[in-house]
C-alpha positions as CSV (number, residue, x, y, z in Angstrom):
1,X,48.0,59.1,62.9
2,X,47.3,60.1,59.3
3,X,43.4,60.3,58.1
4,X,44.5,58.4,55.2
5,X,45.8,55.4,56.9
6,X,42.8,53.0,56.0
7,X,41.0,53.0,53.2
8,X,37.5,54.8,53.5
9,X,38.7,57.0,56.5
10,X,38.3,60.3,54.4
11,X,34.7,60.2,54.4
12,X,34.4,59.5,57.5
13,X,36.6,62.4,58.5
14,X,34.2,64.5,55.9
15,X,31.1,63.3,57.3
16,X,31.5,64.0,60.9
17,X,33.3,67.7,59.6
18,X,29.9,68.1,58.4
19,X,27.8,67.3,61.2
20,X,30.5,69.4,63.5
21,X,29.5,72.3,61.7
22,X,26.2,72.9,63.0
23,X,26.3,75.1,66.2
24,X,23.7,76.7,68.9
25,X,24.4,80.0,66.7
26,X,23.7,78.2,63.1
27,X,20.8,75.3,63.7
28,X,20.1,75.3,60.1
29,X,22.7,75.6,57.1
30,X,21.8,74.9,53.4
31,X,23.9,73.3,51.1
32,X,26.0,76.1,49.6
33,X,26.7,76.8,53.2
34,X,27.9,73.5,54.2
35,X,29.8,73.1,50.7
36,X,31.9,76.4,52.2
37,X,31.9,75.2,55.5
38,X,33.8,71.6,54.5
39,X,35.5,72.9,51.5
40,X,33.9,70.3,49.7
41,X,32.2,70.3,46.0
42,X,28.2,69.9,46.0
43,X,28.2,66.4,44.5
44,X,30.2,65.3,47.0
45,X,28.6,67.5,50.2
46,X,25.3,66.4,48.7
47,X,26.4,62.8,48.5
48,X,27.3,62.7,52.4
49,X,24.4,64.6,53.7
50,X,21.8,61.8,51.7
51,X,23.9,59.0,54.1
52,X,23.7,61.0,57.1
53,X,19.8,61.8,56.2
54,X,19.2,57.9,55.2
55,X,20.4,56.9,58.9
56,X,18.5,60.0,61.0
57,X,21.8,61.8,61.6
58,X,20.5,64.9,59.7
59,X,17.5,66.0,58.7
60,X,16.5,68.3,55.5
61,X,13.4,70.5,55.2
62,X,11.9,70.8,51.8
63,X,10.6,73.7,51.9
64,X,14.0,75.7,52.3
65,X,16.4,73.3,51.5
66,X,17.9,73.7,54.8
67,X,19.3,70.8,56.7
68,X,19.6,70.8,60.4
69,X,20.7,67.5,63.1
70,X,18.4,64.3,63.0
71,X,16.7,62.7,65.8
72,X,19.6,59.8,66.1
73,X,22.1,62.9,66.4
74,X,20.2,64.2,69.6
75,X,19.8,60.3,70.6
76,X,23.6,59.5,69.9
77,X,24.4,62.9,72.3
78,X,22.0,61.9,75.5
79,X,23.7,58.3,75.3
80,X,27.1,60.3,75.6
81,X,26.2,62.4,78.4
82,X,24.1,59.4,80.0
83,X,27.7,57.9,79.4
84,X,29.9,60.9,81.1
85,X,31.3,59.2,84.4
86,X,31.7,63.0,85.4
87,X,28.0,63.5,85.2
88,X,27.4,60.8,87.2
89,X,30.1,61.9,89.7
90,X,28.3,65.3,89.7
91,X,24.7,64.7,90.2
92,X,24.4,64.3,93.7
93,X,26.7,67.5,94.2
94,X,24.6,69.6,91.8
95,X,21.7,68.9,93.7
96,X,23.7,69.5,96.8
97,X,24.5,72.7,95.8
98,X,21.2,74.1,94.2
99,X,19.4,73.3,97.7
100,X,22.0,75.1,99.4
101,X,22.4,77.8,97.5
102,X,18.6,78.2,95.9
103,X,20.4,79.2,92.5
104,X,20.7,77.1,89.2
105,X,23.7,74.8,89.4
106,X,26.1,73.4,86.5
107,X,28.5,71.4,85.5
108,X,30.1,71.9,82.2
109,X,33.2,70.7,80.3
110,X,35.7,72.5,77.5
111,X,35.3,72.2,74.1
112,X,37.9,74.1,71.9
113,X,37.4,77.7,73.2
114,X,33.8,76.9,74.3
115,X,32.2,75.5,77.9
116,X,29.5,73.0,77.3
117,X,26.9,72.7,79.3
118,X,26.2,69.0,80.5
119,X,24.0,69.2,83.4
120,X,22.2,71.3,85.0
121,X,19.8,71.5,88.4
122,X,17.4,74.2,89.2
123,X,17.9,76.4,91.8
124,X,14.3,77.1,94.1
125,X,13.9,80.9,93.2
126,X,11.7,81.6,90.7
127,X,13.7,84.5,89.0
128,X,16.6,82.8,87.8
129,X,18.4,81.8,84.6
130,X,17.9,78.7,82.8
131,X,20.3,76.9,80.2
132,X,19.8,74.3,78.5
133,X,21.7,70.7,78.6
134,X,23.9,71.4,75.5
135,X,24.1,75.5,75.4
136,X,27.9,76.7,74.6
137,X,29.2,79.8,76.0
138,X,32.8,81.3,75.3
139,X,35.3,79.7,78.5
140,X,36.9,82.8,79.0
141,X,33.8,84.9,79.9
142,X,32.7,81.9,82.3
143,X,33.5,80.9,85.5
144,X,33.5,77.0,84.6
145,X,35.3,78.3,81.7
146,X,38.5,80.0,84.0
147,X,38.0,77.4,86.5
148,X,39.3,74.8,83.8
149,X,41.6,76.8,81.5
150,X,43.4,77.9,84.9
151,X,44.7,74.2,85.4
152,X,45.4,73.3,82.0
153,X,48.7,72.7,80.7
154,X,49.9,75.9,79.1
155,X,50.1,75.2,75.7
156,X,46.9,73.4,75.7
157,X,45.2,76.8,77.1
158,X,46.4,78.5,74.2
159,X,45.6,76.3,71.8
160,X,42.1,75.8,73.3
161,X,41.6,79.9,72.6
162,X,40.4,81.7,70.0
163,X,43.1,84.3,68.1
164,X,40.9,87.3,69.3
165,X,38.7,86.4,72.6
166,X,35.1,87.8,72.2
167,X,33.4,90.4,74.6
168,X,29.6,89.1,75.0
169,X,29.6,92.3,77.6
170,X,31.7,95.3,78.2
171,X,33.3,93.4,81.3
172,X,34.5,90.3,80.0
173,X,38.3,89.9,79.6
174,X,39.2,91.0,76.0
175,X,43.0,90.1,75.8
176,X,45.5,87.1,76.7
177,X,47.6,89.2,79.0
178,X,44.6,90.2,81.4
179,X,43.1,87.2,81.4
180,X,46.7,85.0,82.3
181,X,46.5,87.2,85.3
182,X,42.9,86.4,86.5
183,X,43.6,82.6,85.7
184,X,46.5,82.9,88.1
185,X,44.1,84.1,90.6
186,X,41.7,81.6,89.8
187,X,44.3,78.8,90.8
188,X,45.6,80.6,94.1
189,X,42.2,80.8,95.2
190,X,40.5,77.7,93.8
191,X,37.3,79.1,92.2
192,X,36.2,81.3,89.4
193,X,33.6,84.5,88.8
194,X,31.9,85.7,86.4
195,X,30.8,88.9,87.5
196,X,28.7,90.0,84.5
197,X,30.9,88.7,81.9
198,X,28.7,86.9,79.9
199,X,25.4,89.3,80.2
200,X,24.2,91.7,82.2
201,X,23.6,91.0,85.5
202,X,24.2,88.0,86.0
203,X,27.3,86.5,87.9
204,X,28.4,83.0,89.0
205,X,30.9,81.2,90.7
206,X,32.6,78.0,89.4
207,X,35.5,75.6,90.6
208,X,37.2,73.0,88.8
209,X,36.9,69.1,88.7
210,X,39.9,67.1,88.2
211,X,40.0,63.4,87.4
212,X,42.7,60.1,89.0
213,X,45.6,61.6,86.9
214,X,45.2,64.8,88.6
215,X,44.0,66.3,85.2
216,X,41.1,69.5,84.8
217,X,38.2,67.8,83.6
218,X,35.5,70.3,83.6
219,X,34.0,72.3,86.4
220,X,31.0,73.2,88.1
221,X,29.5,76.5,89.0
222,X,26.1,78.4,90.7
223,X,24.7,81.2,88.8
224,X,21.7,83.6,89.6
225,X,21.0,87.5,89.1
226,X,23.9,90.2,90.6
227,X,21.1,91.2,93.4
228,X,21.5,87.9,94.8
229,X,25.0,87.2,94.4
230,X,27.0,90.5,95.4
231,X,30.5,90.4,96.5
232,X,29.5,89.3,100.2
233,X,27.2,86.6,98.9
234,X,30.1,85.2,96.3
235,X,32.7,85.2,99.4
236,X,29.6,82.9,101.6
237,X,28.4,80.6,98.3
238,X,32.5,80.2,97.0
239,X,33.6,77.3,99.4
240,X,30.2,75.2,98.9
241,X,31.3,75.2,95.4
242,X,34.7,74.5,95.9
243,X,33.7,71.6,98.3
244,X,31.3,70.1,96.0
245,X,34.0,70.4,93.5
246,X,36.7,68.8,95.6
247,X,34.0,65.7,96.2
248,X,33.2,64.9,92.5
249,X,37.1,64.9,92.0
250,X,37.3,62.5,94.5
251,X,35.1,59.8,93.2
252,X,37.0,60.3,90.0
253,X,40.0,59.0,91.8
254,X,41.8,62.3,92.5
255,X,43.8,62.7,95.0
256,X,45.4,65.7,95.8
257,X,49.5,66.4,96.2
């Protein structure tokens, strides 16, 4: 449907463009930025952010100029993920898996070329990693990330990628071709790895979540250090978090062929 069906629809469109462009990597953007970012004039970039300020959806410091989310942003995101069915579905199985595994467990979902991080449950070692309810990492140097792109429809894998895929490390996958071939190992096997894709030494293993229609809906994983998870501990740790995968999908209604 067109964006200029109803009458006041284009700032709408323009207003949450604005708020979309503030990232994990870019917190704070001022109002030149933003102007670029939108490809808006200032009056009218300027005229936007005062509404979203006036109702707590952005914020602007005075002192730089700089304008970052408001409060009722992060309030309008925990009611969505408080929202999520699939976190719901998940909870118990994260927790599941964190006690029997002792490292951090996930679940994240796709957005555009990026996993999002929903939920997360601590593992009981006290080295470990830590990422926070919201962190986005690139999907195709993730396992949650090539646990879902390996059931999606084709064309919407390729849309959902990036023109050129990023290398956060020297082992992630850095072109379409080899990365189609670890995605079709992905789906004979049912799970995922990152094996120091994302940073240095540290590797987890993911498996995708499907919903009733039978469609990829995110995915869950259990990450730690490489001294913990070596090739022998990924072959033990893989089936737990393929089984905890196949469970959430199955209070979402799945039902497999």
């Amino acid at each position: 449907m067109s964006k200029e069906h109803y009458p006041g629809t284009q700032a709408v469109y323009r207003a949450v463009a604005l708020l979309k462009t503030f990232s994990d990597a870019r917190p704070e953007l001022t109002l030149s930025e933003l102007t670029r970012a939108v490809g808006l004039n200032k009056t009218t970039t300027h005229r936007l952010l005062a509404a979203l300020e006036r109702e707590g959806l952005v914020a602007h410091d005075t002192r730089n100029g700089a304008y970052r989310l408001g409060p009722e942003a992060i309030a309008l995101g925990a009611r969505a993920l408080r929202a999520t069915p699939l976190r719901d579905a998940a909870q118990p199985e994260l927790e599941w898996l964190a006690r029997g595994t002792g490292e951090n467990a996930d679940l994240e979902i796709l957005d555009g070329g990026e996993v999002f991080v929903v939920e997360e449950i601590p593992g009981r070692f006290v080295i470990g990693t830590t990422l926070a309810v919201g962190t986005r990492w690139p999907a195709h140097a993730t396992s949650t990330g090539k646990a879902i792109l390996a059931f999606l429809p084709e064309d919407e894998r390729e849309a959902a990628l990036p023109r050129r895929l990023s290398r956060p490390t020297g082992k992630a996958i850095g072109d379409r071709e080899t990365l189609r071939a670890e995605l079709a190992r992905v789906r004979e096997r049912g799970y995922a790895t990152g094996i120091e894709e994302l940073e240095e030494d540290f590797v987890a293993v993911g498996a995708a979540v499907f919903d009733h229609e039978g469609r990829v809906v995110g995915a869950i994983s259990i990450g730690g250090p490489s001294h913990r998870l070596p090739a022998k501990r990924i072959q033990e740790v893989a089936p737990l978090v393929k089984q905890a995968a196949e469970r959430i999908s199955h209070k979402l209604g799945f039902k497999p062929q």
